[in-house]
N, CA, C and O atoms as a MOPAC input file, in Angstrom:
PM7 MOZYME 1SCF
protein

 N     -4.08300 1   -30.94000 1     1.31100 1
 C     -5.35100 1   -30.38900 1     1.75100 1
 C     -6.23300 1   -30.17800 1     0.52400 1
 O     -5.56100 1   -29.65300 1    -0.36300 1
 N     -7.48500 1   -30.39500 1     0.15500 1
 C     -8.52700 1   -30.33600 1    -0.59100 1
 C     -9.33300 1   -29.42200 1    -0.50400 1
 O    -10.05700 1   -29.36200 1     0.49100 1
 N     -9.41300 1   -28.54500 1    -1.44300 1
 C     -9.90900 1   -27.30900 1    -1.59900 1
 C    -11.28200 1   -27.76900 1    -2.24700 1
 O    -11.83100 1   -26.84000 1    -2.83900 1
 N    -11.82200 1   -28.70400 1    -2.27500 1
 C    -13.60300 1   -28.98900 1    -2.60800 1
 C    -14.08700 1   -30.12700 1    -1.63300 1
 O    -13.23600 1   -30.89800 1    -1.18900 1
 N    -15.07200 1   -30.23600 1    -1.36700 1
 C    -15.54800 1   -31.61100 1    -0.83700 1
 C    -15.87600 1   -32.41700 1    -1.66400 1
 O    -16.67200 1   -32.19300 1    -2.57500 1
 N    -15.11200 1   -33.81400 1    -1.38000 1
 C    -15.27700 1   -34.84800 1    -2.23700 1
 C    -14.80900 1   -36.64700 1    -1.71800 1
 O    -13.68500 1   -37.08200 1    -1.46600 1
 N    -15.63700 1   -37.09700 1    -1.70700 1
 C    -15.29700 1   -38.57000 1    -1.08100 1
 C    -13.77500 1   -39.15300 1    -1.76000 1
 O    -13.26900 1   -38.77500 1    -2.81700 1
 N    -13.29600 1   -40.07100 1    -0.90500 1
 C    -12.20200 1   -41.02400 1    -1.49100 1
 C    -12.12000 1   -41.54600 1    -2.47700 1
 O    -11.08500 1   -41.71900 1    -3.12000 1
 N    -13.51900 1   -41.98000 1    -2.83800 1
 C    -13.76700 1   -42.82800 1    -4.25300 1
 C    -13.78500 1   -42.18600 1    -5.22500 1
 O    -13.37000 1   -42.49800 1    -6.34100 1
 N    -14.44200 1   -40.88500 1    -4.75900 1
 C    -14.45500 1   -39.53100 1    -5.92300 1
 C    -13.03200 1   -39.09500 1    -6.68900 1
 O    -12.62600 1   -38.68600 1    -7.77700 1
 N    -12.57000 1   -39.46400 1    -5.38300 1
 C    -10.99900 1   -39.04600 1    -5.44100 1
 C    -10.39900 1   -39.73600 1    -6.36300 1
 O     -9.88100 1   -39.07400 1    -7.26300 1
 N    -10.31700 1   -40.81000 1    -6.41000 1
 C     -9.80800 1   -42.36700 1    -6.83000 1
 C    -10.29700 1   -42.14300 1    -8.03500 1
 O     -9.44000 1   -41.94100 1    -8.89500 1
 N    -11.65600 1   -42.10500 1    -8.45400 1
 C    -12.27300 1   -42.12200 1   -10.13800 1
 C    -11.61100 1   -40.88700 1   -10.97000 1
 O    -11.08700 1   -40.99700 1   -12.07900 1
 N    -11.74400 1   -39.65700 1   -10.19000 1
 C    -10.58600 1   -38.75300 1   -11.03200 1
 C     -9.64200 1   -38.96800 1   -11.04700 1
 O     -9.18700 1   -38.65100 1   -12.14600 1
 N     -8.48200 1   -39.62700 1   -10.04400 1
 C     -7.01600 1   -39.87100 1   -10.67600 1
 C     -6.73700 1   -40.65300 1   -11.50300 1
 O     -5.78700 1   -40.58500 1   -12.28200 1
 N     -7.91700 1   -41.87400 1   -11.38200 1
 C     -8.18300 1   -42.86600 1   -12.51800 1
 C     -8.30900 1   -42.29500 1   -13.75000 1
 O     -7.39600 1   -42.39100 1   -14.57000 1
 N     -9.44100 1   -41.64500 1   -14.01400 1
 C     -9.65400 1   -40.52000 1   -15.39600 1
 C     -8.46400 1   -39.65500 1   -15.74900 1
 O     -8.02800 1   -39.66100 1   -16.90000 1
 N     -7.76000 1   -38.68300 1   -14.50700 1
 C     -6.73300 1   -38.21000 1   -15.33200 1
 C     -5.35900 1   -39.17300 1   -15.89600 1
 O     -4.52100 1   -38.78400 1   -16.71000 1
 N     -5.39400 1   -40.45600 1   -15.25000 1
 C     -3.99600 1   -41.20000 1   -15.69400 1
 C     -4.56100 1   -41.40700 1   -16.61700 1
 O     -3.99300 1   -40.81800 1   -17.53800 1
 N     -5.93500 1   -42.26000 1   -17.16800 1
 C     -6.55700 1   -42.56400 1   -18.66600 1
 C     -5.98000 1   -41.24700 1   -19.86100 1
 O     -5.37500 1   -41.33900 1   -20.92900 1
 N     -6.47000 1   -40.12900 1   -19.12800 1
 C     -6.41000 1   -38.78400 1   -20.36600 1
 C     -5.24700 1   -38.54200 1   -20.66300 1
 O     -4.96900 1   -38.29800 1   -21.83700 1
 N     -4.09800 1   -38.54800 1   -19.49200 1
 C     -2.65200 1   -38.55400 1   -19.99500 1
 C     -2.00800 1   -39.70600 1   -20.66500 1
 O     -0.92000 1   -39.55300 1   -21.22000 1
 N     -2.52400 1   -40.68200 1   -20.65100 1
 C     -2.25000 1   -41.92300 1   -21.32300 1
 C     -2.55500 1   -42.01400 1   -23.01800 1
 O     -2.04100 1   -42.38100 1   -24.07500 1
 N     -3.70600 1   -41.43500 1   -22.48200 1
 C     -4.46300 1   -41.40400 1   -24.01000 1
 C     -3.53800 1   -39.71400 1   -24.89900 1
 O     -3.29600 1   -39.90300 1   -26.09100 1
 N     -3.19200 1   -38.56500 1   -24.45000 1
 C     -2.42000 1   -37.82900 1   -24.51400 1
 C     -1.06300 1   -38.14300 1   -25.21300 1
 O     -0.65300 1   -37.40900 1   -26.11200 1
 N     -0.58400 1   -38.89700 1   -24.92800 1
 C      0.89500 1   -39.60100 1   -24.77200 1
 C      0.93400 1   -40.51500 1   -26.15900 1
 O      1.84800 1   -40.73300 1   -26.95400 1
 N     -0.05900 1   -40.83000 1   -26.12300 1
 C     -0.31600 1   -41.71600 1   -27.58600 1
 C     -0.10600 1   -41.33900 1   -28.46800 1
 O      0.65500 1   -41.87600 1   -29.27300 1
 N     -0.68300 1   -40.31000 1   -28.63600 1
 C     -1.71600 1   -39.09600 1   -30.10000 1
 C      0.06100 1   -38.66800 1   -30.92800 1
 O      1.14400 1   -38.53700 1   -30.35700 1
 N     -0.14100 1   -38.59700 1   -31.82900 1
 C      1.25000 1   -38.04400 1   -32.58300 1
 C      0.88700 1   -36.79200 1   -33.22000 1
 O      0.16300 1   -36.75700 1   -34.21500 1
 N      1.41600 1   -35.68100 1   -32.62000 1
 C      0.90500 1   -34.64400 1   -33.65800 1
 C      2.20200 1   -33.95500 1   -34.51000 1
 O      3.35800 1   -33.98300 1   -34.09000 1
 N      1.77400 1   -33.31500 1   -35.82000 1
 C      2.94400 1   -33.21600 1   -36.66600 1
 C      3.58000 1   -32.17800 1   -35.87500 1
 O      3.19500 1   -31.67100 1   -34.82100 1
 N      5.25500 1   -31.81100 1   -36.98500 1
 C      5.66900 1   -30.66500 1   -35.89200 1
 C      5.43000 1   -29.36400 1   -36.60600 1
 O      4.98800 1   -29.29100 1   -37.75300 1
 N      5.73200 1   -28.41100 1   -35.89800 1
 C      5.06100 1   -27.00500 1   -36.05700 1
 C      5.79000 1   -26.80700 1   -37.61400 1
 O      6.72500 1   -27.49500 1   -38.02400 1
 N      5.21900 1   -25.85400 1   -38.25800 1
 C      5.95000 1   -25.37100 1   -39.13500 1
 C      5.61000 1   -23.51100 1   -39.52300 1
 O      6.10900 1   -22.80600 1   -40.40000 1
 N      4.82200 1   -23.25800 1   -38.71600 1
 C      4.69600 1   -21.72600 1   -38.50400 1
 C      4.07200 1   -20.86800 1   -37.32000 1
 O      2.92000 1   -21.27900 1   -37.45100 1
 N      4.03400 1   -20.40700 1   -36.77100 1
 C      3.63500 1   -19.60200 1   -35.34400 1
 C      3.16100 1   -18.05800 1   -36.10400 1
 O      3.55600 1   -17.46600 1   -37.10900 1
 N      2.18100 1   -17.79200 1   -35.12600 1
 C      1.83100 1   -16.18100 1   -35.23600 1
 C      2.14300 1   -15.44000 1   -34.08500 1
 O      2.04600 1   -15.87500 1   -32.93700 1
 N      2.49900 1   -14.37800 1   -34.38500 1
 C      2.37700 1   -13.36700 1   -33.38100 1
 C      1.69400 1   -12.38200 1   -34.14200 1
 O      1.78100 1   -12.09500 1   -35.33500 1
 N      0.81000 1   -11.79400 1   -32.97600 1
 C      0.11300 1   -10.35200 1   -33.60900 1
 C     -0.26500 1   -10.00600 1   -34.87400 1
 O     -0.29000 1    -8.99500 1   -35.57600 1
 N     -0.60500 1   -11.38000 1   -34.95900 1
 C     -1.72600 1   -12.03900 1   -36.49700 1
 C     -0.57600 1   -11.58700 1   -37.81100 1
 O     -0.98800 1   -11.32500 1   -38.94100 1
 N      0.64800 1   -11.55800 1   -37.50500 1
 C      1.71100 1   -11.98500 1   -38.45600 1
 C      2.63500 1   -13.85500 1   -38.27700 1
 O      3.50500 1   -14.10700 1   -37.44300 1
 N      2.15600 1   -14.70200 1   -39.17100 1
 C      2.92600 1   -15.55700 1   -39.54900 1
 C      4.52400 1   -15.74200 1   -40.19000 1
 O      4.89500 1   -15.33500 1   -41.29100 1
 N      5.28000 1   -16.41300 1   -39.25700 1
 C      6.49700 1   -16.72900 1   -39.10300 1
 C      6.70800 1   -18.36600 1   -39.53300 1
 O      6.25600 1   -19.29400 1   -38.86300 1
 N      7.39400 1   -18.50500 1   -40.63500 1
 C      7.78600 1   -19.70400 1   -40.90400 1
 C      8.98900 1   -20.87400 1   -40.04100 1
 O     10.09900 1   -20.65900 1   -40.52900 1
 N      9.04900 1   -21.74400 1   -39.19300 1
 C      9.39900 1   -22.49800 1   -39.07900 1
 C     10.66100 1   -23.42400 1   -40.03100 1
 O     10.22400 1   -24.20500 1   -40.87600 1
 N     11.87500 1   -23.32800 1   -39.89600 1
 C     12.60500 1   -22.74900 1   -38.54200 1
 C     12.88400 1   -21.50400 1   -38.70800 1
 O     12.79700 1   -21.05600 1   -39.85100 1
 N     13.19900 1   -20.82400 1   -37.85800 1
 C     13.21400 1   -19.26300 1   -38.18200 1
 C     14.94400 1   -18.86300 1   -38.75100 1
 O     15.91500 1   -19.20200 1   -38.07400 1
 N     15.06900 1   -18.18100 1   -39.94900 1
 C     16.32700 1   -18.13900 1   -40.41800 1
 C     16.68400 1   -16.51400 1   -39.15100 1
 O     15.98300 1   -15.66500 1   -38.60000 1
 N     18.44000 1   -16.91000 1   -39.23100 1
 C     19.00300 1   -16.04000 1   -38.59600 1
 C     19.25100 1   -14.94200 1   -38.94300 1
 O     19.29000 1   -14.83400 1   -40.16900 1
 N     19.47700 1   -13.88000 1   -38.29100 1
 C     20.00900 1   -12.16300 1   -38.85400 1
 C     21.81300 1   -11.94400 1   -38.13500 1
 O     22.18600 1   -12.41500 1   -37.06000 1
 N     22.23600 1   -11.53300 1   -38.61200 1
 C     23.49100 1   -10.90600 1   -38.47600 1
 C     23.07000 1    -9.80100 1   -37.49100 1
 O     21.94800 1    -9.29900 1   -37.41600 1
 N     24.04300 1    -9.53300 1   -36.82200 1
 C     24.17000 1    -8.08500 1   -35.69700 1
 C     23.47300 1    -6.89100 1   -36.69700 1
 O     23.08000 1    -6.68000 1   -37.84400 1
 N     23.62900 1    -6.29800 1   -35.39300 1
 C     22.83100 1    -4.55700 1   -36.43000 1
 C     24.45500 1    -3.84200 1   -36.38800 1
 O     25.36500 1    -3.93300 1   -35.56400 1
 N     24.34800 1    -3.26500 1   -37.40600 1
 C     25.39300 1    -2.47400 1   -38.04400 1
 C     26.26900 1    -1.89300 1   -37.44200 1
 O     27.46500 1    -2.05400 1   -37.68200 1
 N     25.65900 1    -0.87500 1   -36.27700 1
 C     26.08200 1     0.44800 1   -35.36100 1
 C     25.88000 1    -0.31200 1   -33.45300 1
 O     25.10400 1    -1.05800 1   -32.85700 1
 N     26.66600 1     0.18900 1   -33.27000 1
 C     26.45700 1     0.95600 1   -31.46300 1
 C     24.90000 1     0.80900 1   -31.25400 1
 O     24.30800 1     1.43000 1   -32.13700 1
 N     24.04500 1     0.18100 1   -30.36400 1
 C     22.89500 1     0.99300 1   -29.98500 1
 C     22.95700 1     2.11100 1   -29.24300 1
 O     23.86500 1     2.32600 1   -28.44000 1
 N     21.81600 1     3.03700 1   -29.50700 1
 C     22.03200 1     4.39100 1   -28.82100 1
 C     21.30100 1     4.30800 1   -27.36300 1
 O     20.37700 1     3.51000 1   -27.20400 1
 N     21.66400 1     5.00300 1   -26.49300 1
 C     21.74100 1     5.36000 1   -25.30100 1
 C     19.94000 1     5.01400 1   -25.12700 1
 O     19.81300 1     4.00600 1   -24.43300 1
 N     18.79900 1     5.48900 1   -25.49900 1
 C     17.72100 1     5.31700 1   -25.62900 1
 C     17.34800 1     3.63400 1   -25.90300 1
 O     16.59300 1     2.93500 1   -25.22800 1
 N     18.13400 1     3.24600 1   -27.11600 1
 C     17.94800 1     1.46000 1   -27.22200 1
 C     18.13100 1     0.91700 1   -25.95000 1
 O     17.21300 1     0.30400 1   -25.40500 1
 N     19.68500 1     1.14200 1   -25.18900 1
 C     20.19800 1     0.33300 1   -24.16700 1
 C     19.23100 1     0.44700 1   -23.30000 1
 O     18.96400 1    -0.57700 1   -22.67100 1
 N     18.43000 1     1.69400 1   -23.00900 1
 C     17.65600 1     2.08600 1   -21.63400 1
 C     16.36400 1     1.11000 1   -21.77500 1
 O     15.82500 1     0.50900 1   -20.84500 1
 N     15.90100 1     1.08100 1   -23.46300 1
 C     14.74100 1     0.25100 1   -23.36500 1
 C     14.94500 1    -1.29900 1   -23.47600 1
 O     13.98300 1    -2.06500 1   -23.42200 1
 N     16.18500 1    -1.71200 1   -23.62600 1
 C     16.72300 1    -3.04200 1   -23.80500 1
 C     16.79900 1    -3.70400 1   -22.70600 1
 O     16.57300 1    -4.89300 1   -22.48300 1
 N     17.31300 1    -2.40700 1   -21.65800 1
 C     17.59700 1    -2.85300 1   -20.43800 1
 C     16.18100 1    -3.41900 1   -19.57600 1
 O     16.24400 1    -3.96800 1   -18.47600 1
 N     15.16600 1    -3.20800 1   -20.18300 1
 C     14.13100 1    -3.48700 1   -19.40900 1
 C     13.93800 1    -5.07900 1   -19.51300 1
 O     13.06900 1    -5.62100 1   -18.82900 1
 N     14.66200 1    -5.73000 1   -20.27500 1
 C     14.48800 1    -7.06600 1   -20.92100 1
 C     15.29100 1    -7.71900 1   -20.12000 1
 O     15.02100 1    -8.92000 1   -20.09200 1
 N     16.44500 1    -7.31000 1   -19.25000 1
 C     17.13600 1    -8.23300 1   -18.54400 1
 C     17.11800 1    -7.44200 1   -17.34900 1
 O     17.37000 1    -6.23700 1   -17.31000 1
 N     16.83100 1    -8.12300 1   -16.43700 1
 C     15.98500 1    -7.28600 1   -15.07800 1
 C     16.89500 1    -8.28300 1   -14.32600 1
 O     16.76900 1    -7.46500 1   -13.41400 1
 N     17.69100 1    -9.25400 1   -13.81200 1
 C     18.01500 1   -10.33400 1   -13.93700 1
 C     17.51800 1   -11.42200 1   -13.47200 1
 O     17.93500 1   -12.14600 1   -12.56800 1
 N     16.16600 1   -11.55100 1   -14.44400 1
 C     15.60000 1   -12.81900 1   -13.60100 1
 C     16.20300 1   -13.95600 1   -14.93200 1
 O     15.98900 1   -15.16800 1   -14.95500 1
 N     17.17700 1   -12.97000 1   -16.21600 1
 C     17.57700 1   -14.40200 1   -17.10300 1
 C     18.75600 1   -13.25200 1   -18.05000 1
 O     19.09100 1   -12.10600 1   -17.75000 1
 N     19.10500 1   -13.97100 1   -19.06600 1
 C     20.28500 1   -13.69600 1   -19.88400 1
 C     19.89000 1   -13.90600 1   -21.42700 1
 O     19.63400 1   -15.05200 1   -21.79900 1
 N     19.84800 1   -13.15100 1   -22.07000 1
 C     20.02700 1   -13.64700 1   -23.51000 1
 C     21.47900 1   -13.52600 1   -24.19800 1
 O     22.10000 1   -12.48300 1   -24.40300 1
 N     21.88500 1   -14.89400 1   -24.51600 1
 C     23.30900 1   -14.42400 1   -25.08500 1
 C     23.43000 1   -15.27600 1   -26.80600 1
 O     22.72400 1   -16.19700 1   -27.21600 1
 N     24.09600 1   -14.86100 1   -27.22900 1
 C     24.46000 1   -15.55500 1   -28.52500 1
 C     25.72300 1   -17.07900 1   -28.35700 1
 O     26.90200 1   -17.08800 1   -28.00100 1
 N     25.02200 1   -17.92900 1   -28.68900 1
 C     26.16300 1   -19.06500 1   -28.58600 1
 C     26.08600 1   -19.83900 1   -30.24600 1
 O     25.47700 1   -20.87900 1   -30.49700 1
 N     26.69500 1   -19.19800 1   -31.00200 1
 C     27.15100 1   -19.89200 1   -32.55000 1
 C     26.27300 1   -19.15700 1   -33.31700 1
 O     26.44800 1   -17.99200 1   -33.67500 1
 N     25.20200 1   -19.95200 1   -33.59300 1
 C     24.20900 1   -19.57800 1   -34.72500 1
 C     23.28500 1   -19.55300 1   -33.87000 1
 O     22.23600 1   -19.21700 1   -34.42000 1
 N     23.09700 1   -19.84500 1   -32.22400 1
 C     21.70200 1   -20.44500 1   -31.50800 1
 C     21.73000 1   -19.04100 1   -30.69900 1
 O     22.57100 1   -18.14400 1   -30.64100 1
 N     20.81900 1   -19.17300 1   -30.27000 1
 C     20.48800 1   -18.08500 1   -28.48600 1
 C     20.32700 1   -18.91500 1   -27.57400 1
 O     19.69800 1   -19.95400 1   -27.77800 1
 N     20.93800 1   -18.57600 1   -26.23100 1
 C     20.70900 1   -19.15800 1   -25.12300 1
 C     19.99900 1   -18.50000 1   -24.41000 1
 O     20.19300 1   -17.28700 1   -24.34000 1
 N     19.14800 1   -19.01200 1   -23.80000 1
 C     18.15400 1   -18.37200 1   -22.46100 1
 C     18.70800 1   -18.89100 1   -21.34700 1
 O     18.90200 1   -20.09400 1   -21.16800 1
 N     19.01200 1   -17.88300 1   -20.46900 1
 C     19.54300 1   -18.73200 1   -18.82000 1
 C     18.64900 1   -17.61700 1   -17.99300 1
 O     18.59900 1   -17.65600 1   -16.76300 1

């Protein structure tokens, strides 16, 4: 169903244009990342790993940790990597 009014041909010239733009998309080589920001702090690419924290988290950590796995996913440690499920 079509949420604007628009002829067949109309139709046809935009799917035409978007297969062109993804085509043309698909081409382009761009380099790969080598740093990301968050909250206008820069992080170098690849990101080196940390070792566990020292202690137990306290009762207050777990409560606010817990807000992070609600279970719509999992963060677990597999080697040196993290898995997201």
């Amino acid at each position: 169903k079509r949420c604007f009014a628009a002829t067949d041909s109309e139709i046809v010239k935009l799917q035409q244009r978007r297969d062109q733009l993804k085509c043309c998309l698909k081409s382009m080589k761009f380099p790969p990342p080598k740093t990301f920001t968050v909250d206008g702090q820069i992080y170098p690419l690849p990101l080196k790993t940390i070792g566990p924290p020292p202690g137990e988290p306290s009762r207050e950590e777990l409560e606010y940790l817990a807000g992070f796995f609600d279970g719509d996913g999992c963060v677990t440690m597999a080697g040196r990597s993290v898995v997201l499920s």
